[in-house]
Backbone as JSON Lines, residues from 0, in Angstrom:
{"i":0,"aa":"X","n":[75.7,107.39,97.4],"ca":[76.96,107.42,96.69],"c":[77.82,106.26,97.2]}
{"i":1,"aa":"X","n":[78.23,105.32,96.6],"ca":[79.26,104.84,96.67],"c":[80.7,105.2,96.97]}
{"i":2,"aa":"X","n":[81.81,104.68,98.05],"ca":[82.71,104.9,98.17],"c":[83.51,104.13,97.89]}
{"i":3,"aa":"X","n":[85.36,104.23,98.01],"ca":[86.19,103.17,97.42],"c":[86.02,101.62,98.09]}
{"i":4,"aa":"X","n":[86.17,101.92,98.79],"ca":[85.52,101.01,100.23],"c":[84.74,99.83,99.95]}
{"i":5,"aa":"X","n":[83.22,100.47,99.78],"ca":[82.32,99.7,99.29],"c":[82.55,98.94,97.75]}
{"i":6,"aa":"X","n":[83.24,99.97,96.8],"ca":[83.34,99.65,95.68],"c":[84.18,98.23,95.31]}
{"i":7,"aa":"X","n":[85.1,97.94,96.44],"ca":[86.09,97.09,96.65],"c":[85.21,95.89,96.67]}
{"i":8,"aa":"X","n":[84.69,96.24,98.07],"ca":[83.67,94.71,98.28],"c":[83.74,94.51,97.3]}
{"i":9,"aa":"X","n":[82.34,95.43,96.54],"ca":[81.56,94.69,95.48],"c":[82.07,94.17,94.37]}
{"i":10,"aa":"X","n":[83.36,94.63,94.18],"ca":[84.35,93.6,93.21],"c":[84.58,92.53,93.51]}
{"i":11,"aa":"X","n":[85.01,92.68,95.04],"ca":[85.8,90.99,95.41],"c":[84.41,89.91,95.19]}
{"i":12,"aa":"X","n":[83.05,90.51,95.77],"ca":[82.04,89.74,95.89],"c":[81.84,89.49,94.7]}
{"i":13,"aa":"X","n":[81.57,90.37,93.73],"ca":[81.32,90.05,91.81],"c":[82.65,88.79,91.35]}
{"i":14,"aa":"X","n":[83.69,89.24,91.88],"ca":[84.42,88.09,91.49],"c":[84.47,86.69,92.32]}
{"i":15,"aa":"X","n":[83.52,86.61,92.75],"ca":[83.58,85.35,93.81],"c":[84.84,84.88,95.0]}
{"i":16,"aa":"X","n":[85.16,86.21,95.34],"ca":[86.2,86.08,96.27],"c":[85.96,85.91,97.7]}
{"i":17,"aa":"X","n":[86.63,85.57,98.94],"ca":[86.4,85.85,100.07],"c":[87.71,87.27,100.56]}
{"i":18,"aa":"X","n":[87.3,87.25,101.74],"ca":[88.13,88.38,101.71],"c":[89.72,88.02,102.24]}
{"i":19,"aa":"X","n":[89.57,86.43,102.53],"ca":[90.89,85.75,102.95],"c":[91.66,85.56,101.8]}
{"i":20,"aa":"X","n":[91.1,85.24,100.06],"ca":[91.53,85.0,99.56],"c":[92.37,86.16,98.72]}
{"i":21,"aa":"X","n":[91.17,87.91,98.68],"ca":[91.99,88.83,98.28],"c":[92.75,89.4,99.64]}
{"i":22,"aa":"X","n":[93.21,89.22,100.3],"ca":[94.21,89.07,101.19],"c":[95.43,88.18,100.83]}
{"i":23,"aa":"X","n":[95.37,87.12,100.63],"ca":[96.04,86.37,99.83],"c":[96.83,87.0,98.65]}
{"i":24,"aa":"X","n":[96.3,87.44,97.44],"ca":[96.33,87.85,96.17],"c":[97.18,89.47,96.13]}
{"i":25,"aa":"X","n":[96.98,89.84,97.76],"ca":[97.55,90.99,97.38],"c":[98.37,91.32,98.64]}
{"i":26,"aa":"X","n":[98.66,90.01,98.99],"ca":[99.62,90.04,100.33],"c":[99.64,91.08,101.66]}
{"i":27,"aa":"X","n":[98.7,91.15,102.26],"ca":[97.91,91.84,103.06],"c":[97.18,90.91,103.77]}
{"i":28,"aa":"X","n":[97.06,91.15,105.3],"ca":[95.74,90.66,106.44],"c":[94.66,90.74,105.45]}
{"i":29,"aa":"X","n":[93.94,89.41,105.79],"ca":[92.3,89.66,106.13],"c":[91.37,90.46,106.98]}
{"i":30,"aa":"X","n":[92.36,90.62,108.31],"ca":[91.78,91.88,108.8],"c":[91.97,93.31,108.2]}
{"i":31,"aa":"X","n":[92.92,93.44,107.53],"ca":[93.28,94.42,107.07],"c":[92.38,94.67,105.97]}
{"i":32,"aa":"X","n":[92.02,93.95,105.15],"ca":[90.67,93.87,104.16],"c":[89.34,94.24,104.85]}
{"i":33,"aa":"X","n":[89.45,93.28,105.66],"ca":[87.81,94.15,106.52],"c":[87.76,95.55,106.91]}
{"i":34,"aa":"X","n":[88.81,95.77,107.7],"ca":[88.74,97.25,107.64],"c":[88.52,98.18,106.71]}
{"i":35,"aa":"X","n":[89.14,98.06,105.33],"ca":[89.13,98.88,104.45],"c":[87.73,98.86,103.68]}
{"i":36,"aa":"X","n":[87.18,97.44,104.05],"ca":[85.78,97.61,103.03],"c":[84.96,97.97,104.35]}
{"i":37,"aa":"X","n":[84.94,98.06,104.94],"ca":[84.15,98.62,106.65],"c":[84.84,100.19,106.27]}
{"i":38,"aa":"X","n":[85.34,100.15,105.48],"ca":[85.53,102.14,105.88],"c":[86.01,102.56,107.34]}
{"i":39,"aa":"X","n":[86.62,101.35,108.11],"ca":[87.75,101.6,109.26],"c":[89.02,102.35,108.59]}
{"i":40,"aa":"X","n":[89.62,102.11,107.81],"ca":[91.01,102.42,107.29],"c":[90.96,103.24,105.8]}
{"i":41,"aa":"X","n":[91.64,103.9,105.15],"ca":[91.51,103.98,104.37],"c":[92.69,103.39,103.4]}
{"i":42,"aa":"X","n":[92.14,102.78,102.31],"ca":[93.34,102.34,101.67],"c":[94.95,103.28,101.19]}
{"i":43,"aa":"X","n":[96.0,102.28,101.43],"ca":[97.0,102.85,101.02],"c":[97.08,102.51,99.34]}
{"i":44,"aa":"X","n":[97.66,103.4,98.73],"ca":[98.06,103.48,97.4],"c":[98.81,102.36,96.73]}
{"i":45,"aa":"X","n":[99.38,102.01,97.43],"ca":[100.65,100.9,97.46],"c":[99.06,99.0,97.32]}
{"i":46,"aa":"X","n":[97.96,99.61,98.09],"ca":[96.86,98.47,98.05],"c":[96.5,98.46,96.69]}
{"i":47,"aa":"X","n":[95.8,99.75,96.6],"ca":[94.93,100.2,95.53],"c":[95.44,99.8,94.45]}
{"i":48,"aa":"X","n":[96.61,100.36,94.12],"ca":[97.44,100.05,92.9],"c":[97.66,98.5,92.31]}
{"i":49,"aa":"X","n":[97.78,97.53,93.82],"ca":[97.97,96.0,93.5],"c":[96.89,95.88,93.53]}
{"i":50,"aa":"X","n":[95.64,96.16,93.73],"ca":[94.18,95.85,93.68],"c":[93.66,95.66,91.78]}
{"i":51,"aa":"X","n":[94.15,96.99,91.64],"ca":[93.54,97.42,90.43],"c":[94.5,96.56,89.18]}
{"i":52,"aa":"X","n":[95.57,96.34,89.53],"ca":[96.31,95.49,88.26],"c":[96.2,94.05,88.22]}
{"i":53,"aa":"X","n":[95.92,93.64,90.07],"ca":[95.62,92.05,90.24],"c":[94.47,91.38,89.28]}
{"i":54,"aa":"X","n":[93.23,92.51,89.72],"ca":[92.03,92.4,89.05],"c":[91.09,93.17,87.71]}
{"i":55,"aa":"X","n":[92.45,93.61,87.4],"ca":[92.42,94.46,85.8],"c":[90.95,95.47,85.83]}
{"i":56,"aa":"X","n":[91.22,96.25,86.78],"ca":[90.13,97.35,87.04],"c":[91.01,98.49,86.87]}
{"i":57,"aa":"X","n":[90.62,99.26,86.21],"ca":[90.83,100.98,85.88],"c":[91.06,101.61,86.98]}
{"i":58,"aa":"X","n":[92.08,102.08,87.88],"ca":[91.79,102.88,88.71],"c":[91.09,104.0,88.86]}
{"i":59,"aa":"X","n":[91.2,104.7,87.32],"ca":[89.86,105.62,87.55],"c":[88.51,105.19,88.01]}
{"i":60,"aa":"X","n":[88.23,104.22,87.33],"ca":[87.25,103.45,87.42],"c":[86.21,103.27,89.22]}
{"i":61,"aa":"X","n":[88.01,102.73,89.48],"ca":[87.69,102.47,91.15],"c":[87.51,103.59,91.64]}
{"i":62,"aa":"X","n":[88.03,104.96,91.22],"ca":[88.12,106.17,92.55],"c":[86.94,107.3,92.23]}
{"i":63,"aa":"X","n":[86.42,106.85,91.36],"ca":[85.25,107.8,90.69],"c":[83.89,107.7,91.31]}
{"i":64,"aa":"X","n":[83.41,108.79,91.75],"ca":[82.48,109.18,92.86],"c":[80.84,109.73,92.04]}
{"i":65,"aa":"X","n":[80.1,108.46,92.07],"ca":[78.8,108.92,91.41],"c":[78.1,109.28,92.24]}
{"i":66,"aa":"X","n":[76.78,109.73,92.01],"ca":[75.85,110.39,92.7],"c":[74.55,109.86,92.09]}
């Protein structure tokens, strides 16, 4: 199963990002990015939310738990 976490990466990576640059984009550390796609932290809402409108992803989309 995929988590939000992972799901993040694999956006920033699908969009050819580094993680300095969505750090950048959503005014936040780069460390602070690693953590959250490392599943150290969990994202705040206040991320998620600028995540999902920066990069025109559905938040359902993002928080939805397959199996």
């Amino acid at each position: 199963m995929i988590n939000v976490s992972e799901r993040i990466k694999k956006i920033r990576q699908e969009k050819g990002l580094k993680q300095i640059d969505l750090a950048r984009d959503l005014e936040v550390s780069q460390s602070y990015i690693s953590l959250v796609e490392n599943g150290k932290t969990i994202p705040t809402r206040r991320f998620l939310k600028l995540f999902c409108l920066q990069y025109e992803i559905d938040s359902s989309e993002l928080l939805q738990t397959k199996r």
